[in-house]
PyMOL commands that place a pseudoatom at each C-alpha (Angstrom):
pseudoatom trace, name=CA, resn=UNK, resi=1, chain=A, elem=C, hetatm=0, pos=[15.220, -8.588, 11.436]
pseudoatom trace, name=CA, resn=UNK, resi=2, chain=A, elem=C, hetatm=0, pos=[15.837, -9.354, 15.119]
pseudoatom trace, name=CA, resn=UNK, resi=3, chain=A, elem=C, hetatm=0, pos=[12.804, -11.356, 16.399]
pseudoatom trace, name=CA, resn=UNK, resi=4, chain=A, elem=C, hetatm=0, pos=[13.436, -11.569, 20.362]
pseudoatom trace, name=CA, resn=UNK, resi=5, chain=A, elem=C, hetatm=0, pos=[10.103, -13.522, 21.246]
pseudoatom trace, name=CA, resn=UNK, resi=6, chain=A, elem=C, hetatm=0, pos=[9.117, -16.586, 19.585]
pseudoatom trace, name=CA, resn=UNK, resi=7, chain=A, elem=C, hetatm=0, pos=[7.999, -20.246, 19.503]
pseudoatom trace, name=CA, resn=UNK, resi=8, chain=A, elem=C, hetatm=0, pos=[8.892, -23.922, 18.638]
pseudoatom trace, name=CA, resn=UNK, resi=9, chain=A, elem=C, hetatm=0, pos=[7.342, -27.225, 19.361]
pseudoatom trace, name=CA, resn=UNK, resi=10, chain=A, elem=C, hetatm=0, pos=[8.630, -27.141, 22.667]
pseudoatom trace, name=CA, resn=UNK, resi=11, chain=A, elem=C, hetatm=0, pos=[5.950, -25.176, 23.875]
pseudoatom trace, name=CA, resn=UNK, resi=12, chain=A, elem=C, hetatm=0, pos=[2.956, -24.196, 21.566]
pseudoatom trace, name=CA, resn=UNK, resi=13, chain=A, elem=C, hetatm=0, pos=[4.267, -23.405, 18.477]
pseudoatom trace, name=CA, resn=UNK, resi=14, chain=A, elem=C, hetatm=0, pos=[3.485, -25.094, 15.286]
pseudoatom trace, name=CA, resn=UNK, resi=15, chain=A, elem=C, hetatm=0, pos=[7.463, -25.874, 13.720]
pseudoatom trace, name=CA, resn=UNK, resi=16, chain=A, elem=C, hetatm=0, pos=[10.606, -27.693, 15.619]
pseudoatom trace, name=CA, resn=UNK, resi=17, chain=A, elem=C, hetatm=0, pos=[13.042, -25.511, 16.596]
pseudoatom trace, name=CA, resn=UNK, resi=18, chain=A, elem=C, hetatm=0, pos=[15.572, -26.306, 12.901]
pseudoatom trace, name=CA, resn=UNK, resi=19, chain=A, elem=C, hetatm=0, pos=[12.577, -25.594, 10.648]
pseudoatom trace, name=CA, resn=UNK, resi=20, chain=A, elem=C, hetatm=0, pos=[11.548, -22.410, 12.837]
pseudoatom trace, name=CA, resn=UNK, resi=21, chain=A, elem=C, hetatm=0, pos=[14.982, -20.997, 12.582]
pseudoatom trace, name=CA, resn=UNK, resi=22, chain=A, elem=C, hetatm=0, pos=[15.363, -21.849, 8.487]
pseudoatom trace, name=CA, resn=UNK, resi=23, chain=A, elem=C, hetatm=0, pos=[12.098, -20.174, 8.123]
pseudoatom trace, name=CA, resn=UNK, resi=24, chain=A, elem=C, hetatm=0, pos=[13.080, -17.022, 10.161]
pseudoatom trace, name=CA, resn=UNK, resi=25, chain=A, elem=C, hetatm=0, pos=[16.786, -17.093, 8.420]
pseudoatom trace, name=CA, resn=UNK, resi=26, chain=A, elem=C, hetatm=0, pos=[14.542, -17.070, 4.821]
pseudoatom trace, name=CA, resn=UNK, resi=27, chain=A, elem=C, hetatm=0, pos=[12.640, -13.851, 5.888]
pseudoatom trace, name=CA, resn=UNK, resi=28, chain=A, elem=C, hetatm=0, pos=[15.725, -12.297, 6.391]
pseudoatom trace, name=CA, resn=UNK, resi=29, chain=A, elem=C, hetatm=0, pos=[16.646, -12.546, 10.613]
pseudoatom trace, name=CA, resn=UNK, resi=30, chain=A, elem=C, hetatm=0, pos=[19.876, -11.990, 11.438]
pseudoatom trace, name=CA, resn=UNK, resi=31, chain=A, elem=C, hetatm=0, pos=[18.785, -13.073, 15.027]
pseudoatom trace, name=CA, resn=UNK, resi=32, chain=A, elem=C, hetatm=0, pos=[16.072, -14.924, 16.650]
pseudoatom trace, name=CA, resn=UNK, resi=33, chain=A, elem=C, hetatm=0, pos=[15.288, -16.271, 20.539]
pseudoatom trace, name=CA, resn=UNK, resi=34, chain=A, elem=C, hetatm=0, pos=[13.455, -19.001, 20.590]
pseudoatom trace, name=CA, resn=UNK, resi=35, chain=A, elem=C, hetatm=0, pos=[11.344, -18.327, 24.230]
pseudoatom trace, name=CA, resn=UNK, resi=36, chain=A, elem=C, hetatm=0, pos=[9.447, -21.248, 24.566]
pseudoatom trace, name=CA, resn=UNK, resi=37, chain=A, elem=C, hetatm=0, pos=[6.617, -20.683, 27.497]
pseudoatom trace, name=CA, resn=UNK, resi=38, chain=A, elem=C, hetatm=0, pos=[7.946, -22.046, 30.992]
pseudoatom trace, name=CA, resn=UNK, resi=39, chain=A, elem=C, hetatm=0, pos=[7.003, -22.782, 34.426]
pseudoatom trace, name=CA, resn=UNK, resi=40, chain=A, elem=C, hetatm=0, pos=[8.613, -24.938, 37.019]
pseudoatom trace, name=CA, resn=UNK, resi=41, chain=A, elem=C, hetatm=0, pos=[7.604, -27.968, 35.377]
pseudoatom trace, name=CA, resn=UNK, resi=42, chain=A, elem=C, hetatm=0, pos=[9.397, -27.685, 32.104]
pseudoatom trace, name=CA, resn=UNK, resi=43, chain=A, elem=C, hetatm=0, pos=[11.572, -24.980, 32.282]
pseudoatom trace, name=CA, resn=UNK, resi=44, chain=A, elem=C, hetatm=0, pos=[15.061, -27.231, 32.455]
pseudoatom trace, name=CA, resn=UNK, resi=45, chain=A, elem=C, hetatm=0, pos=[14.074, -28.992, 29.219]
pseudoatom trace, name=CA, resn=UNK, resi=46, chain=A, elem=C, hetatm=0, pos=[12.859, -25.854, 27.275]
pseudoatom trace, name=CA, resn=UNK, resi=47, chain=A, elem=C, hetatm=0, pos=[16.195, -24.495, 27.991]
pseudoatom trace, name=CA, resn=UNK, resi=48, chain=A, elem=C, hetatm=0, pos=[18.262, -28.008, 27.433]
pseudoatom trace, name=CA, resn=UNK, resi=49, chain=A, elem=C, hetatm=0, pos=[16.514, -28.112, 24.006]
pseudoatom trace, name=CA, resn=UNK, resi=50, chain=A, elem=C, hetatm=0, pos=[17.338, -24.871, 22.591]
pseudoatom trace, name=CA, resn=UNK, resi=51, chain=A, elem=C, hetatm=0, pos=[21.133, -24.450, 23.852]
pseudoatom trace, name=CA, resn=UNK, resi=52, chain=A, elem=C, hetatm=0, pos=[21.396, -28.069, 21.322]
pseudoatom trace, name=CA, resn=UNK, resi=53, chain=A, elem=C, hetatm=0, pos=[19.727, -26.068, 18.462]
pseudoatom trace, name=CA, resn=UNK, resi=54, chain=A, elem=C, hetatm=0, pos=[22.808, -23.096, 18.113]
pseudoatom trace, name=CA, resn=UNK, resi=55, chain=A, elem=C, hetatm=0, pos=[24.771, -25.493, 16.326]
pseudoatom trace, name=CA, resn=UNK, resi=56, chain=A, elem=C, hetatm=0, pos=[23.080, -24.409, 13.228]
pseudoatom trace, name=CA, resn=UNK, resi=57, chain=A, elem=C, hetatm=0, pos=[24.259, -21.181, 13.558]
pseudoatom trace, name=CA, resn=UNK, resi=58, chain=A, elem=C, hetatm=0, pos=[26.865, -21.372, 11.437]
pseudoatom trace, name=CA, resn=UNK, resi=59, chain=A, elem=C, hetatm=0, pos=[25.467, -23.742, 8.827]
pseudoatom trace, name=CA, resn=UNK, resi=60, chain=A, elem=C, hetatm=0, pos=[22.235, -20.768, 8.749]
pseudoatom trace, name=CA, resn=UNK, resi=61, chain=A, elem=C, hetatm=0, pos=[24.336, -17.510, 9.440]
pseudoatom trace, name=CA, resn=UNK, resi=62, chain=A, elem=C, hetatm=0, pos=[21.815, -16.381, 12.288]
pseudoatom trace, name=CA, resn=UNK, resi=63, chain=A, elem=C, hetatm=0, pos=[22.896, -15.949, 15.967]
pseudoatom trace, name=CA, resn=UNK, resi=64, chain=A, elem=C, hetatm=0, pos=[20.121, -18.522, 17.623]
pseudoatom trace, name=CA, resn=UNK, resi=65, chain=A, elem=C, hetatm=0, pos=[20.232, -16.609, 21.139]
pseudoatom trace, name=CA, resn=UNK, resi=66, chain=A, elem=C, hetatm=0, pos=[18.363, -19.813, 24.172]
pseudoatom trace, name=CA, resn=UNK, resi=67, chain=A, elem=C, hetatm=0, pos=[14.960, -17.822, 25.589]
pseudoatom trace, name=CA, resn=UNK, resi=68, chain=A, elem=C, hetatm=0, pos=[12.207, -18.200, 27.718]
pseudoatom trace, name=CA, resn=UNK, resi=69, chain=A, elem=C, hetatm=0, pos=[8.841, -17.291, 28.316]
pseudoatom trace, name=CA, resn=UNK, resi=70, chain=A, elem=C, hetatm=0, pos=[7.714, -17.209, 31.801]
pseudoatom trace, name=CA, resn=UNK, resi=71, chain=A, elem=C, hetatm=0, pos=[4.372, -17.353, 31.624]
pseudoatom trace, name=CA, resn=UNK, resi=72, chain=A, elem=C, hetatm=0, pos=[1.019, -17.641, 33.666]
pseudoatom trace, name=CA, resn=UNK, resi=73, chain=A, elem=C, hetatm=0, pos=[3.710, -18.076, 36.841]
pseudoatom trace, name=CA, resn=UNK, resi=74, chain=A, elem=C, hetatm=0, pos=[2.315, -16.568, 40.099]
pseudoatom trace, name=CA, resn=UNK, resi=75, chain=A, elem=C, hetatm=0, pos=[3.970, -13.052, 40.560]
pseudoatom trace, name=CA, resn=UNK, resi=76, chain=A, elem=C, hetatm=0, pos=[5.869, -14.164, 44.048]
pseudoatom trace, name=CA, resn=UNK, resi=77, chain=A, elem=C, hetatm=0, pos=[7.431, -17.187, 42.010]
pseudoatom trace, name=CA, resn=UNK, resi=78, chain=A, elem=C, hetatm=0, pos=[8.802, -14.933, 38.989]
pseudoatom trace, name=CA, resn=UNK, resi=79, chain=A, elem=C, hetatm=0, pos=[11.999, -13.505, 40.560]
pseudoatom trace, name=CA, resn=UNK, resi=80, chain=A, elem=C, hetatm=0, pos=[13.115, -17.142, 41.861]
pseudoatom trace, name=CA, resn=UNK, resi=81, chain=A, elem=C, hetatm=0, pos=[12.104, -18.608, 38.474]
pseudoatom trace, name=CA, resn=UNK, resi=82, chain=A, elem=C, hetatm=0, pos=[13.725, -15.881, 36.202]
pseudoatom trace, name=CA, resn=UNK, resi=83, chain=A, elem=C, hetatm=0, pos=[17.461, -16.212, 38.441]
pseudoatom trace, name=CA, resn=UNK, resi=84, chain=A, elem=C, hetatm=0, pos=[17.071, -20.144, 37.804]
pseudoatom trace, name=CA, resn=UNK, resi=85, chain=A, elem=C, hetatm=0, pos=[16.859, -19.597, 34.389]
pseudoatom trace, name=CA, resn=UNK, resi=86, chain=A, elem=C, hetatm=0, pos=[19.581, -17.398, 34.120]
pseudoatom trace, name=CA, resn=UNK, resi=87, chain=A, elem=C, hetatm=0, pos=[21.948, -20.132, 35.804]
pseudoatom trace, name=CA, resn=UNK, resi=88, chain=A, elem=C, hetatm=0, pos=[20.240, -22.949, 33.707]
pseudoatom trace, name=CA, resn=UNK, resi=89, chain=A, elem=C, hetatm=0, pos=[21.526, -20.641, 30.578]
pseudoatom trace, name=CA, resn=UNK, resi=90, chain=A, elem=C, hetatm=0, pos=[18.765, -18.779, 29.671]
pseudoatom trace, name=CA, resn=UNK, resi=91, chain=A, elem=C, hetatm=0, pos=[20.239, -15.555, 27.310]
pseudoatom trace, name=CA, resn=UNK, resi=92, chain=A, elem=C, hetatm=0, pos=[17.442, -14.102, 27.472]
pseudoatom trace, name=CA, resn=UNK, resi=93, chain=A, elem=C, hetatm=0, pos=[14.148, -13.916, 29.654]
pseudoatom trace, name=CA, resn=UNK, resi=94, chain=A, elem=C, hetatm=0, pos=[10.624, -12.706, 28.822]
pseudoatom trace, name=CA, resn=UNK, resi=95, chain=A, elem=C, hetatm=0, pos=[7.470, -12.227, 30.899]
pseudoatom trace, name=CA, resn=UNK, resi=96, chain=A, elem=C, hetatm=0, pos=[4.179, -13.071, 29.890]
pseudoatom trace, name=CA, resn=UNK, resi=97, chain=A, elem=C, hetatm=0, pos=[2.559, -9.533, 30.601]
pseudoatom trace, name=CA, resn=UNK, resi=98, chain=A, elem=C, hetatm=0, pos=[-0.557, -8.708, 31.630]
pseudoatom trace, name=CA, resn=UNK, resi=99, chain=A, elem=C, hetatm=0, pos=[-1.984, -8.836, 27.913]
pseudoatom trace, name=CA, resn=UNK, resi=100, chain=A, elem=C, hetatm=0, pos=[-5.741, -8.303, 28.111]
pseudoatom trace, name=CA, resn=UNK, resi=101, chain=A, elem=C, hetatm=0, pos=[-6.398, -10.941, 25.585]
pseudoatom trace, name=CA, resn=UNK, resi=102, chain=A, elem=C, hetatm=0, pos=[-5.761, -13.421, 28.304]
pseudoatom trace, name=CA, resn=UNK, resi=103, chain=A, elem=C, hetatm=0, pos=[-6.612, -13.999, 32.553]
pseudoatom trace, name=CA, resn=UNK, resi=104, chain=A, elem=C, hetatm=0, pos=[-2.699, -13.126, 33.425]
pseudoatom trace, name=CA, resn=UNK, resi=105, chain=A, elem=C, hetatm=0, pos=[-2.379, -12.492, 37.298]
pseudoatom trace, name=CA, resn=UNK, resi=106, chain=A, elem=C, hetatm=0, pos=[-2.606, -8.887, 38.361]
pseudoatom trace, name=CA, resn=UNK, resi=107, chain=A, elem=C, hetatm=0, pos=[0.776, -8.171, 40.099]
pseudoatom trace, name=CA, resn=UNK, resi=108, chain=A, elem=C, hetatm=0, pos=[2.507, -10.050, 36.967]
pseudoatom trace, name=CA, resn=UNK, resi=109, chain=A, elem=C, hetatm=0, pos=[4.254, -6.418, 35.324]
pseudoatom trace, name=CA, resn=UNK, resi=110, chain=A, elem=C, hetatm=0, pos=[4.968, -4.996, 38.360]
pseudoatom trace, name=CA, resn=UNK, resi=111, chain=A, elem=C, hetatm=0, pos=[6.839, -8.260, 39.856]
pseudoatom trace, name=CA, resn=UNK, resi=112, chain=A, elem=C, hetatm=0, pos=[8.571, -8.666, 36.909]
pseudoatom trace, name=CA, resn=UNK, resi=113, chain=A, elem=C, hetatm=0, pos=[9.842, -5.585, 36.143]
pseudoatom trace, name=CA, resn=UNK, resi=114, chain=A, elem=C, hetatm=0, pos=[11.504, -5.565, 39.751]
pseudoatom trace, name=CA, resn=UNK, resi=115, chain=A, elem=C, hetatm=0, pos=[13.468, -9.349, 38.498]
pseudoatom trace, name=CA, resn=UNK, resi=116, chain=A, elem=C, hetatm=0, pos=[16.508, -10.043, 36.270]
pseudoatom trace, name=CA, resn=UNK, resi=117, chain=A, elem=C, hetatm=0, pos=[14.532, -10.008, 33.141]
pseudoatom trace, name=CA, resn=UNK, resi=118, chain=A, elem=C, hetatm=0, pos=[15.140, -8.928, 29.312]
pseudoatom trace, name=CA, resn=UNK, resi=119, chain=A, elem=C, hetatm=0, pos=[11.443, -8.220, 28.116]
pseudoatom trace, name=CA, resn=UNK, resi=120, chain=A, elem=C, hetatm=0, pos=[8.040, -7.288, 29.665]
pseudoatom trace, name=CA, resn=UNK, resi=121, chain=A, elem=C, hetatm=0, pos=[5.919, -9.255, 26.556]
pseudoatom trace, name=CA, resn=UNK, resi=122, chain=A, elem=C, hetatm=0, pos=[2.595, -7.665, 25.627]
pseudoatom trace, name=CA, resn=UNK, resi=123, chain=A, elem=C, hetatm=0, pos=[2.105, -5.883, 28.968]
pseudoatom trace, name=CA, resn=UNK, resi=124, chain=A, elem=C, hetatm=0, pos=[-1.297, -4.583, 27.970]
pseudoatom trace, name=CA, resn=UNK, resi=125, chain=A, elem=C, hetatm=0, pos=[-2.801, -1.487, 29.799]
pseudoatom trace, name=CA, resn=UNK, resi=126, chain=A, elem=C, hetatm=0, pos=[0.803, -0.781, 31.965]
pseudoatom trace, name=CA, resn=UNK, resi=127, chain=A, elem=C, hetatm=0, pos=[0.715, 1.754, 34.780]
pseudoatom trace, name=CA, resn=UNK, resi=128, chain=A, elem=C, hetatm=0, pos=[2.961, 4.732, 35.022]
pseudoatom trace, name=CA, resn=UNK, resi=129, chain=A, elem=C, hetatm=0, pos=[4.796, 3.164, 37.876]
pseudoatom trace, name=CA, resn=UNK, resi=130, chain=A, elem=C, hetatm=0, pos=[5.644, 0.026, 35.608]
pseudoatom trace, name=CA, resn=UNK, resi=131, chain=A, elem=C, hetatm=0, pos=[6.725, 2.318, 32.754]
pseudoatom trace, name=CA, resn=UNK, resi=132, chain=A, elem=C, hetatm=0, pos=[9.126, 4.034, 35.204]
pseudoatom trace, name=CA, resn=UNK, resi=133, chain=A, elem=C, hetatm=0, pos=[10.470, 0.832, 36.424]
pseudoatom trace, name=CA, resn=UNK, resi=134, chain=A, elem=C, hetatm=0, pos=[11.181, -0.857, 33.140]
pseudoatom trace, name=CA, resn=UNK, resi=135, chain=A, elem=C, hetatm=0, pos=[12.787, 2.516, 32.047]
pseudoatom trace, name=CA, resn=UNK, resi=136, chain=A, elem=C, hetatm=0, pos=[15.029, 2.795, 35.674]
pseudoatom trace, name=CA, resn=UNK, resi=137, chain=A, elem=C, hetatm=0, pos=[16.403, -1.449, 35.335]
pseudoatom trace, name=CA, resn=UNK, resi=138, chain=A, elem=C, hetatm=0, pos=[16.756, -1.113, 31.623]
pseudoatom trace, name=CA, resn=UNK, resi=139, chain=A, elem=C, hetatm=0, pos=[13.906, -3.798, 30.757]
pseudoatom trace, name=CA, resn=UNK, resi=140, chain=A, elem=C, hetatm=0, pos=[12.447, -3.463, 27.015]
pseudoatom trace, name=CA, resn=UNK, resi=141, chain=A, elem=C, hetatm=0, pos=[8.703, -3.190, 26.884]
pseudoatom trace, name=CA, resn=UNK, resi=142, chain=A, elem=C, hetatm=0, pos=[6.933, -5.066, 23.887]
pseudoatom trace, name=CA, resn=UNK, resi=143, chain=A, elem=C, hetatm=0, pos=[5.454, -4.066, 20.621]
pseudoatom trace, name=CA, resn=UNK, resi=144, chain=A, elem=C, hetatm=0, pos=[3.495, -7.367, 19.289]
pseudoatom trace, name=CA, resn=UNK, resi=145, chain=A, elem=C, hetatm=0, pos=[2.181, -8.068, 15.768]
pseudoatom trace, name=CA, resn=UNK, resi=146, chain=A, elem=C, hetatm=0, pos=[0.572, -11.255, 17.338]
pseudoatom trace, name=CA, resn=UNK, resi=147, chain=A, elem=C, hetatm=0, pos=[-3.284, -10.811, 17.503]
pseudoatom trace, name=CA, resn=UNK, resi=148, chain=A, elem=C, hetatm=0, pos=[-5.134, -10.381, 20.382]
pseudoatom trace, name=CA, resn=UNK, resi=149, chain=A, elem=C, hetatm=0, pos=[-2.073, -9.423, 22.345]
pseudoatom trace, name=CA, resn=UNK, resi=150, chain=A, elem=C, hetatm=0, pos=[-1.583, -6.083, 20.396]
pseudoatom trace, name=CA, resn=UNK, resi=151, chain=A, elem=C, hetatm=0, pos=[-4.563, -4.249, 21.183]
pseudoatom trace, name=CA, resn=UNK, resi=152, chain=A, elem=C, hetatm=0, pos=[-2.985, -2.418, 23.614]
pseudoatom trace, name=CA, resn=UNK, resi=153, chain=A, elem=C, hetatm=0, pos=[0.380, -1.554, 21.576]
pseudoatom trace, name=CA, resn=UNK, resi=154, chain=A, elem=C, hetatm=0, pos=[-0.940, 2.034, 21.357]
pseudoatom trace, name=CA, resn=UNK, resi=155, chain=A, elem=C, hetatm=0, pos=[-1.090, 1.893, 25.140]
pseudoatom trace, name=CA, resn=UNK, resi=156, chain=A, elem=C, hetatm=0, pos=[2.083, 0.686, 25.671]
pseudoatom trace, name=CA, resn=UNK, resi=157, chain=A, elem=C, hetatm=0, pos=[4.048, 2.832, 23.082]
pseudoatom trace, name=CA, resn=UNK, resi=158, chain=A, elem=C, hetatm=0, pos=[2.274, 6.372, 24.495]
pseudoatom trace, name=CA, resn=UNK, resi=159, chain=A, elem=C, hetatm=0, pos=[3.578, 5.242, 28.187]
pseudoatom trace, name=CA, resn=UNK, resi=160, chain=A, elem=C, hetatm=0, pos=[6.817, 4.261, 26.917]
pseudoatom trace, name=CA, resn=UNK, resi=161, chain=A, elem=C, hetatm=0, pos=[7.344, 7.624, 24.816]
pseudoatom trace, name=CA, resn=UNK, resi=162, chain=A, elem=C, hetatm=0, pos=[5.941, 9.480, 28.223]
pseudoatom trace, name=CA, resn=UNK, resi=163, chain=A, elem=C, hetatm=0, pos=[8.261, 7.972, 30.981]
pseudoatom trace, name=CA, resn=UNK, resi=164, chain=A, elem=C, hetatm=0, pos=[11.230, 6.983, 28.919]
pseudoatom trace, name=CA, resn=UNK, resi=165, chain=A, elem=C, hetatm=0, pos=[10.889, 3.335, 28.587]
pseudoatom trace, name=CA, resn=UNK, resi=166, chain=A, elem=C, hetatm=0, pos=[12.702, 1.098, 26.080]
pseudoatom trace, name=CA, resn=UNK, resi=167, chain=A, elem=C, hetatm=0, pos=[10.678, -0.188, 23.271]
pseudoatom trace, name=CA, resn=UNK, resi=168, chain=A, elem=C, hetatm=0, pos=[11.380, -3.294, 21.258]
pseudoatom trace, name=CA, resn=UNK, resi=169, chain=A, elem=C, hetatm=0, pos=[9.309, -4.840, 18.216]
pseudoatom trace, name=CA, resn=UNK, resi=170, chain=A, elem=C, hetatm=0, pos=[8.285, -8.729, 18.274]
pseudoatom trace, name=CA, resn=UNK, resi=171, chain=A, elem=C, hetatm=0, pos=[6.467, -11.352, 16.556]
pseudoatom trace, name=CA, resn=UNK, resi=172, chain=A, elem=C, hetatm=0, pos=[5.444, -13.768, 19.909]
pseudoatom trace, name=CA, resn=UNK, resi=173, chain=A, elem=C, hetatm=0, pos=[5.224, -16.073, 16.512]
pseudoatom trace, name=CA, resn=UNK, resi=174, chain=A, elem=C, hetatm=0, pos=[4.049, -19.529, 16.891]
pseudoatom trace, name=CA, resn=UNK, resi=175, chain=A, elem=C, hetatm=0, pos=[3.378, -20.774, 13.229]
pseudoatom trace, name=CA, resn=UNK, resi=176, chain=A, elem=C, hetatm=0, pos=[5.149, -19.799, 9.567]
pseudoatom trace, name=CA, resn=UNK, resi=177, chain=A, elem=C, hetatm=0, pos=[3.102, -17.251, 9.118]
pseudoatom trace, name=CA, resn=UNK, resi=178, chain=A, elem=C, hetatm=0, pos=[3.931, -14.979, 12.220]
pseudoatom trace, name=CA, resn=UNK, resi=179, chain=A, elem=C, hetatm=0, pos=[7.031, -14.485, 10.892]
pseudoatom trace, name=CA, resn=UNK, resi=180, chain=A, elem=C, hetatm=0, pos=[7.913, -11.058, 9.599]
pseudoatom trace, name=CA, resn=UNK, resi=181, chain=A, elem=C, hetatm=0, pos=[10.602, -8.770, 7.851]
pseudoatom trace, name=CA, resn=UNK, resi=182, chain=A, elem=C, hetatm=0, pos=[12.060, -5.661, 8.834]
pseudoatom trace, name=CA, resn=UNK, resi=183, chain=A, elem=C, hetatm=0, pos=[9.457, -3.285, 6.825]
pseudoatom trace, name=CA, resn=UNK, resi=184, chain=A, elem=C, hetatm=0, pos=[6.688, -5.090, 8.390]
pseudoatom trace, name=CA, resn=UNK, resi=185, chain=A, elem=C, hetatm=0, pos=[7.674, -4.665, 12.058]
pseudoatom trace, name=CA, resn=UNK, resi=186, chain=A, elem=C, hetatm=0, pos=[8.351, -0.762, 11.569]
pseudoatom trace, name=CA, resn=UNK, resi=187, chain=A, elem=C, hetatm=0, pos=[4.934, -0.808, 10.447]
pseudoatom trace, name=CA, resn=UNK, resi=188, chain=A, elem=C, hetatm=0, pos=[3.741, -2.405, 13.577]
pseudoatom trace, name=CA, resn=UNK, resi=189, chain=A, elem=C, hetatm=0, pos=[5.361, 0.249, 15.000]
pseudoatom trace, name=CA, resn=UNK, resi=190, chain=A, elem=C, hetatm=0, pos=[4.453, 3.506, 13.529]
pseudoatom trace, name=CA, resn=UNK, resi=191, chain=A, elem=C, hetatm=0, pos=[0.816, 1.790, 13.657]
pseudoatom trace, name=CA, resn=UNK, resi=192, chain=A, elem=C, hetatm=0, pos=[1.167, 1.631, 17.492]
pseudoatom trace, name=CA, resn=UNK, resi=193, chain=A, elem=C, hetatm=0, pos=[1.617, 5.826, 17.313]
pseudoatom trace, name=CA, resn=UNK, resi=194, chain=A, elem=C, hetatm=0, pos=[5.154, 5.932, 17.195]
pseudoatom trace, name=CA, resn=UNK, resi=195, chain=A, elem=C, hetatm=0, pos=[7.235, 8.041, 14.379]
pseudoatom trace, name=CA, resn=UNK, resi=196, chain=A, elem=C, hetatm=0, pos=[9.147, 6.936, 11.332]
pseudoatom trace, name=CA, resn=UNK, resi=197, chain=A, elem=C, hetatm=0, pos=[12.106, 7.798, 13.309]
pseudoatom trace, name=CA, resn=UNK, resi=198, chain=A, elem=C, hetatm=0, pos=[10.911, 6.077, 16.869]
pseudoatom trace, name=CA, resn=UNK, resi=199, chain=A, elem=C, hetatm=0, pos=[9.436, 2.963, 15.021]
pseudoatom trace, name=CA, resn=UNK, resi=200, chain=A, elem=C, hetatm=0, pos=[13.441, 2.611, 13.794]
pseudoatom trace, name=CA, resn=UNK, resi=201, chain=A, elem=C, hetatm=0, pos=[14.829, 3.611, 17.264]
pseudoatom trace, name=CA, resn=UNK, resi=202, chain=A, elem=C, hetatm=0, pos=[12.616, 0.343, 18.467]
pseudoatom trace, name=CA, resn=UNK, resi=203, chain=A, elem=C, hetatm=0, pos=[14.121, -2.164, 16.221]
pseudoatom trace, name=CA, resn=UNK, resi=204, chain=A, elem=C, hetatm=0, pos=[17.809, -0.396, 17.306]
pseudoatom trace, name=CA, resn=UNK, resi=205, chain=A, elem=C, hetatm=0, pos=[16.594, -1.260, 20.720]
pseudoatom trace, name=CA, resn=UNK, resi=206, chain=A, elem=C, hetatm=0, pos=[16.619, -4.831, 20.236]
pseudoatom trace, name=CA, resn=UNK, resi=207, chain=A, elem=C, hetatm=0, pos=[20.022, -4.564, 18.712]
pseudoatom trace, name=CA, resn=UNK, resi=208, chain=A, elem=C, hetatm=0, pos=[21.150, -2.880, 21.688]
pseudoatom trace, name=CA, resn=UNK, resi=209, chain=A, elem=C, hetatm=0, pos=[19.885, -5.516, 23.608]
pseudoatom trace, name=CA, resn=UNK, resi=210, chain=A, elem=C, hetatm=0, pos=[21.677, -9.040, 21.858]
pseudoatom trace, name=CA, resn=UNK, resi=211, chain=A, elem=C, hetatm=0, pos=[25.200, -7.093, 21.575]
pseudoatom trace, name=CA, resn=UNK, resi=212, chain=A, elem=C, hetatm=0, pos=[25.033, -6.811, 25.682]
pseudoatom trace, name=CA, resn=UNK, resi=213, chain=A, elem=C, hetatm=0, pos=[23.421, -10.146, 26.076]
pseudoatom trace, name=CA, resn=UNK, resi=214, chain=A, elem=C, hetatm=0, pos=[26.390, -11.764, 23.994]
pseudoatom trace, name=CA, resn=UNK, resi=215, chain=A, elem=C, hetatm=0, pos=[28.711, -8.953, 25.630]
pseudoatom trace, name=CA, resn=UNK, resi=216, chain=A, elem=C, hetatm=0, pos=[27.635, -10.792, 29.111]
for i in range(1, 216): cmd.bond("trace and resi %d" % i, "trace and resi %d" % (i + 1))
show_as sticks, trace
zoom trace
């Protein structure tokens, strides 16, 4: 399992970094992100905090890859925030999307999808123009098992399929029990309308996406 969106202490989640990545490591990850929500306020810490936690790689055998989440940050601040992170040593960047489970900025996909980011996180009902963008700068567009956020995962996979977009499966956990295997996120998946053979191209997508984030 490659989880590519989840969370620790250091933002809302329920376990400290060590215990989140022993738990993923026991449900059989081979690689997680922890991608702790930031804004300007915290984001230097969040990403200070989790760089520390990849010396348990070894002792775990599971690449630890240092994430965040931007999230709830006015679209005009995203591309500033997301090339700060990048030189704070941020591997990977996510955007809180415009989930309809919560009051996320209108402007938020389409601003980030024009930055240096990784993932588009739960982007809920996502416009053709979006779709086209994340497909044209190579950003992966989110499957979620996390409640609320993946209502619109049928949405998301139909526009993906339709304009070519890369698809990627994620937890967005924040306690034990968000955690999942393999077999569980195809069926997340094939249960947002995708195929057997699409749900497996998705989790090949995030594979994709850690060998050139380690390649860079």
């Amino acid at each position: 399992m490659i989880d590519l969106h989840t969370h620790s202490t250091a933002s809302d989640g329920e376990l400290i970094p060590a215990e989140l990545v022993q738990r993923a490591r026991t449900k059989g990850y081979t690689t997680i992100a922890i991608t702790d929500h930031a804004d300007p306020t915290n984001i230097e810490h969040i990403i200070n905090s989790t760089q520390k936690i990849k010396i348990l790689q070894k002792d775990y055998n599971i690449q630890i890859l240092t994430g965040v989440e931007l999230t709830h940050i006015p679209p005009a601040q995203i591309p500033r925030l997301a090339e700060e992170a990048r030189q704070m040593g941020a591997e990977i960047i996510v955007v809180h999307g415009e989930t309809i489970a919560e009051p996320v900025l209108e402007g938020t996909n389409l601003t980030a999808l024009r930055s240096d980011i990784d993932i588009l996180a739960h982007p809920g009902l996502i416009t053709p123009e979006e779709a086209r963008l994340a497909r044209e700068n190579k950003i992966c567009l989110e499957l979620t098992s996390r409640c609320g956020h993946n209502r619109t995962n049928g949405h998301v996979a139909r526009m993906a399929e339709k304009y070519g977009a890369r698809l990627v499966v994620n937890t967005d956990a924040h306690a034990p029990y968000d955690l999942m295997t393999d077999e569980e996120a195809i069926k997340i998946a094939i249960g947002s309308g995708l195929t057997p053979k699409e749900a497996k191209q998705a989790t090949t997508n995030s594979e994709k996406l850690v060998k050139r984030i380690i390649k860079d």
